[in-house]
N, C-alpha and C positions, 0 to 999 in steps of 0.2 A: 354584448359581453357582460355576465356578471362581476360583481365586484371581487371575488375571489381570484377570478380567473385575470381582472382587468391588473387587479395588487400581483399575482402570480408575475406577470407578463412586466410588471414595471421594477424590478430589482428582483435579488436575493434575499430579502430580507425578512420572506416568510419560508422556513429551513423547514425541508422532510427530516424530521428528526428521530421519528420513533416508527415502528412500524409494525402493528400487532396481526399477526397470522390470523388468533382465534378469531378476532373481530373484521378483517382486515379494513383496520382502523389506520390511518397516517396521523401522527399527530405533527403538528407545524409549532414551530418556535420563532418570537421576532428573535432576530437577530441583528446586529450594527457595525459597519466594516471593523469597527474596532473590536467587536467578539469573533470575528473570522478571524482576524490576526490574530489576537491571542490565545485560540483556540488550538491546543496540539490534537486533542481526537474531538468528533463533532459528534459527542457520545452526550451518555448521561452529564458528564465532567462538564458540558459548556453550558448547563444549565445554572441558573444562580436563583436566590429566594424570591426574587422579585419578573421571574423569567414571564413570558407570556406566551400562554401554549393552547393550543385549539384543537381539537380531535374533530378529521374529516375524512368519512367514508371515502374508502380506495375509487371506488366507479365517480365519483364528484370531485374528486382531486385529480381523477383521469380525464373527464370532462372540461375541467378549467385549465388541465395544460395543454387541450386539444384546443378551445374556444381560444386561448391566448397567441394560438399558432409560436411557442418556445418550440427553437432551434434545440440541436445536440451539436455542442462542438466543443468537447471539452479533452483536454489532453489528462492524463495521466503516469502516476510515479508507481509502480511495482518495487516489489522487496521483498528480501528471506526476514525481514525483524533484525531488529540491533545493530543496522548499517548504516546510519546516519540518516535518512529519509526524510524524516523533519528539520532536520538542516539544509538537507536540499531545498527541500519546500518553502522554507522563511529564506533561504537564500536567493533562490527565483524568485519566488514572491514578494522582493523587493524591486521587481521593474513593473512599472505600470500595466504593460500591456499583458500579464499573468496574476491571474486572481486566484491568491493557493486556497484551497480547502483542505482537511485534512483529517481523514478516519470520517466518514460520514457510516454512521450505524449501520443506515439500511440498507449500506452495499454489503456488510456483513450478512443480515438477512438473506442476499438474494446467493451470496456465496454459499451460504449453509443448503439452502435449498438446493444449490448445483451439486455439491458435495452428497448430499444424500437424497436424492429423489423420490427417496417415501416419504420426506415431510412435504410435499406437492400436497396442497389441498386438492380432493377428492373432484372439487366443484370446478376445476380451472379445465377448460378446454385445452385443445392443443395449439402450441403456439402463445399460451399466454404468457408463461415467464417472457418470451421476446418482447411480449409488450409491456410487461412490466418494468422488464430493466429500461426502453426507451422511454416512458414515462420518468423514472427515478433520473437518468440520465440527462435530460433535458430540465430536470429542474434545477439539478447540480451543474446546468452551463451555465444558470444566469450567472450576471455581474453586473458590478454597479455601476458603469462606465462604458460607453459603446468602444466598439475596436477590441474591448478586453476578450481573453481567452481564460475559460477554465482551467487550474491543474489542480487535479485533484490526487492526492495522497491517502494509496487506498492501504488499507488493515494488510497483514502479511498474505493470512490466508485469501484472501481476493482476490490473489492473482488466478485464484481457481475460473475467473471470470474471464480472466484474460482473453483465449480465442473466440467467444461470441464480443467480446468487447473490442476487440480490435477488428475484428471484422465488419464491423458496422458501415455503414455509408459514410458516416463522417468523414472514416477515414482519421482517427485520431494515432495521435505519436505517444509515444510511452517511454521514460527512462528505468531501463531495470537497473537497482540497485543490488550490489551483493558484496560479499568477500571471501575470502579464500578459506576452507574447511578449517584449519587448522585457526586463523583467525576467528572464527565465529566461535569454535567450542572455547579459547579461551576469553571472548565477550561474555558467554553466558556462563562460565564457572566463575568470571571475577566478581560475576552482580547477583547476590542470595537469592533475590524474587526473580530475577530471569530463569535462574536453576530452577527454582522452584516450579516457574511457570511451563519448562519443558516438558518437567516429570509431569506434569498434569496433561498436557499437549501432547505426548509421547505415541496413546492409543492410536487418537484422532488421524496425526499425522502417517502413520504406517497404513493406516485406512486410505486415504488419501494416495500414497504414494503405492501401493497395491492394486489400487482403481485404475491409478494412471498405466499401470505396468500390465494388467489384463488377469493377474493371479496374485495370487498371496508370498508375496517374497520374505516379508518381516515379523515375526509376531512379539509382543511387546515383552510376552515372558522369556523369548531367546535373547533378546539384549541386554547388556549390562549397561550404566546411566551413558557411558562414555561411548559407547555403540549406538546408542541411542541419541545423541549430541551426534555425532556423525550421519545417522538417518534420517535427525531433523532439518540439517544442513539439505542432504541429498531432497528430501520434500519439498522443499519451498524453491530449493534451486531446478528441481524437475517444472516445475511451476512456472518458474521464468523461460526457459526454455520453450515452452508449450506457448511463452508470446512471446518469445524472438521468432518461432516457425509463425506466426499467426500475421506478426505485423512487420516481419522483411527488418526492408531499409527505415521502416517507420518504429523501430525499438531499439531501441538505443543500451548494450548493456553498460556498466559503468561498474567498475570495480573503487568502494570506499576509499580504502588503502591508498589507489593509484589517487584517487582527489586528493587524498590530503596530502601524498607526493609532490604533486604539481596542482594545485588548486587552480589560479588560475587560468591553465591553460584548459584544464574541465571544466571550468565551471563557464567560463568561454563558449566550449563545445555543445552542453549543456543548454543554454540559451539557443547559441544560434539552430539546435534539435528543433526546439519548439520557437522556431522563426522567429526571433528576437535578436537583433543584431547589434550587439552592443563593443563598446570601445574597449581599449585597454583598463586604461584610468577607470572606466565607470565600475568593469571587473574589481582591480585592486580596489578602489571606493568599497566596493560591497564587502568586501574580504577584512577589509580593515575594518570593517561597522563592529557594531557588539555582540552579532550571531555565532562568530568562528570561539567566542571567549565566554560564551555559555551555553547549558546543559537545555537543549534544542526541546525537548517537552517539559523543562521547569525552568525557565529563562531565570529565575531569582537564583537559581546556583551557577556559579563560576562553574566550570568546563573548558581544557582545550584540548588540541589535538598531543599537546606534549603530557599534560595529566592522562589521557588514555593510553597513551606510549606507554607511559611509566605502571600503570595499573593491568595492560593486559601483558609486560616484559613480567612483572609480579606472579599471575597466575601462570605464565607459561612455565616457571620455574617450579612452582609449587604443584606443577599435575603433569611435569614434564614424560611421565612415564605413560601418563594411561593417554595424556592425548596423542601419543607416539603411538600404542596401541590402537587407541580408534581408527588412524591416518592409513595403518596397515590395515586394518578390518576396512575401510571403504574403498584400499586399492585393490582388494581383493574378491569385493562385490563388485567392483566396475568393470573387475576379468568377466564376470557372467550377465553386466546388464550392460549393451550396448547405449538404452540409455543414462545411467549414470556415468559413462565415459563420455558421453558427449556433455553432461554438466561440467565436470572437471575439467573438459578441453573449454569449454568455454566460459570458466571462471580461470584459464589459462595457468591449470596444475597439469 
C-alpha cells in the first residue's frame, strides 16, 4: 500500500475537496475534526490562508481508495434549501456514533453532471459515473473513530443523486427534509439573497423539473417571481420524492415545522432512523445546547425558532396576496401533474 492510499485508509483527514472536469484533477485538503465541525459547506468557505491542499489525478486517487480497500457506509440528509438541514446535521452530529459532513462540493459535481448529461466527458466509458460516485462516496464515509457512521448533508440540488444513491449496496438511510409550500415561499421572500438566489435558480430548476416530468411543463418566461417560488418548491420536493420511491422504509421524510413543533419527539425519531438509540435526557441535553439558539450556517449570530416565527409571520403579512396567488397556481398544476400531487400529499397539503 502506498502512502496515499495507506493516509486515505487511516482517517478523513485528507478531504476530496475540489474537483476539476477539464483536468480531472481532485484536489485534497488536510482537514481536523475541529474544521468538520465548524464547517457549514465543505466548499471553498472551509478553506483558510494557511489550508493544505494537494492536486491528485482522478485514476491515482481511485487507485489508492481501491489499494486502501475504504468501505461505503454513509447515511445521508436531503432537502428543498432553507429547512433547517444544518441544524439537523450539528444536531445529530452531536452523538458520537454520527460524523456529520456537510455540502461536500464534489457531490455537486457529480449532481450537475446527472442533471445534464452533455457535460460527461467525451473519454468516460460506460458505467463510469457509477464508479465515480463509489469512489467519491467511499471517501466521504471515512471517520475518525471506528463504529462511527458517515451523515452527510448534501447541497439541495443533490438530491438529483438520490435514486442511484440510495440504491447502492450499502444500503444507506436518508432523512428528507422539507416544509410546506406556503412555508418555503415566505422563507425565501423574508431573506433578500435567498430571493435573489431563486431568481438566478429559477431557469435551472424548471429544467430539472421538466426532465423529471418527461416534457416541458414550465418555461421561465410564463412565470411570474411568485409562480416561480412555487415551481421552485415543486423541483426540489419532486426531488425528494424520487428518494422516498428509491429508499422505501430507509427515507425518512421529516417536515421542519413538525420538528420545531415537537422537537424532541423528532429529533428522537431522527436518531433512532440512522440506528442510534439515544434517551430522553440525552435528546432534551442536545435541544438545550447552543445549536437550537443559533443561526446553523453562521453559529456567531443568535437565531431561534421563535425569531423565525416572528420574521416569516412578518413576510406572510407583507406578500399575503401574491403567496395566495402562487398556493392557487400550484393547486391548479397538481389538477394536471399527478406528480406534483403526490408532492403535496406528501409534504401533507
Amino acid at each position: 500500500m502506498d502512502a496515499l492510499a495507506a493516509t486515505l485508509a487511516r482517517s478523513p483527514e485528507l478531504f476530496p475537496h475540489n474537483w476539476d472536469l477539464q483536468t480531472d484533477t481532485v484536489t485534497l485538503v488536510r482537514l481536523t475534526r475541529a474544521d468538520y465541525e465548524a464547517a457549514s459547506f465543505l466548499d471553498e468557505r472551509a478553506l483558510k490562508p494557511h489550508s493544505l491542499t494537494r492536486g491528485v489525478p482522478y485514476g491515482q486517487l481511485a487507485d489508492a481508495v481501491s489499494a486502501g480497500g475504504l468501505a461505503e457506509r454513509g447515511h445521508v440528509i436531503f432537502h428543498i434549501g432553507h429547512v433547517g438541514s444544518t441544524l439537523l446535521s450539528r444536531l445529530l452530529g452531536t452523538d458520537g456514533r454520527l460524523f456529520a459532513l456537510r455540502e461536500p462540493a464534489v457531490l455537486r459535481t457529480l449532481a450537475r453532471l446527472e442533471i445534464d448529461p452533455g457535460l460527461l466527458p467525451r473519454t468516460w466509458r460506460a458505467g463510469e459515473f457509477d464508479d465515480r460516485l463509489a469512489v467519491f462516496l467511499k471517501l466521504l464515509s471515512r471517520t475518525f473513530e471506528p463504529g462511527q457512521t458517515a451523515l452527510i448533508k448534501a447541497t439541495s440540488f443533490v438530491s438529483e443523486l438520490a435514486p442511484q444513491w440510495l440504491a447502492r449496496p450499502s444500503q444507506p438511510k436518508a432523512l428528507l427534509l422539507f416544509v410546506r409550500p406556503e412555508t418555503y415561499m415566505a422563507t425565501i421572500l423574508a431573506a433578500p439573497n435567498a430571493r435573489a438566489e431563486a431568481k438566478t435558480l429559477t431557469e435551472e430548476r424548471l429544467k430539472r423539473f421538466n426532465r423529471r416530468a418527461g416534457r416541458e411543463i414550465w418555461r421561465p418566461s410564463s412565470l411570474n417571481e411568485w409562480e416561480a417560488l412555487a415551481a421552485a418548491w415543486a423541483t426540489e420536493m419532486s426531488a425528494l420524492l424520487q428518494a422516498k420511491r428509491a429508499g422505501g422504509a430507509r427515507a425518512m421524510p421529516l417536515d421542519f415545522d413538525g420538528f420545531l413543533a415537537r422537537p424532541d419527539e423528532a429529533l428522537a425519531a431522527a436518531f433512532h432512523h440512522f440506528d442510534c438509540d439515544v434517551t430522553a435526557d440525552r435528546v432534551a441535553q442536545i435541544l438545550a445546547g447552543p445549536h437550537m439558539q443559533r443561526y446553523s450556517k453562521a453559529p456567531e449570530h443568535a437565531y431561534t425558532p421563535e425569531l423565525r416565527r416572528e420574521i416569516l409571520d412578518e413576510t406572510r403579512k407583507a406578500h399575503a396576496s401574491e403567496i395566495e396567488k402562487a398556493l392557487a397556481w400550484l393547486e391548479r398544476q397538481a389538477d394536471k401533474l399527478p406528480m406534483l400531487q403526490e408532492c403535496l400529499h406528501m409534504a401533507g397539503v
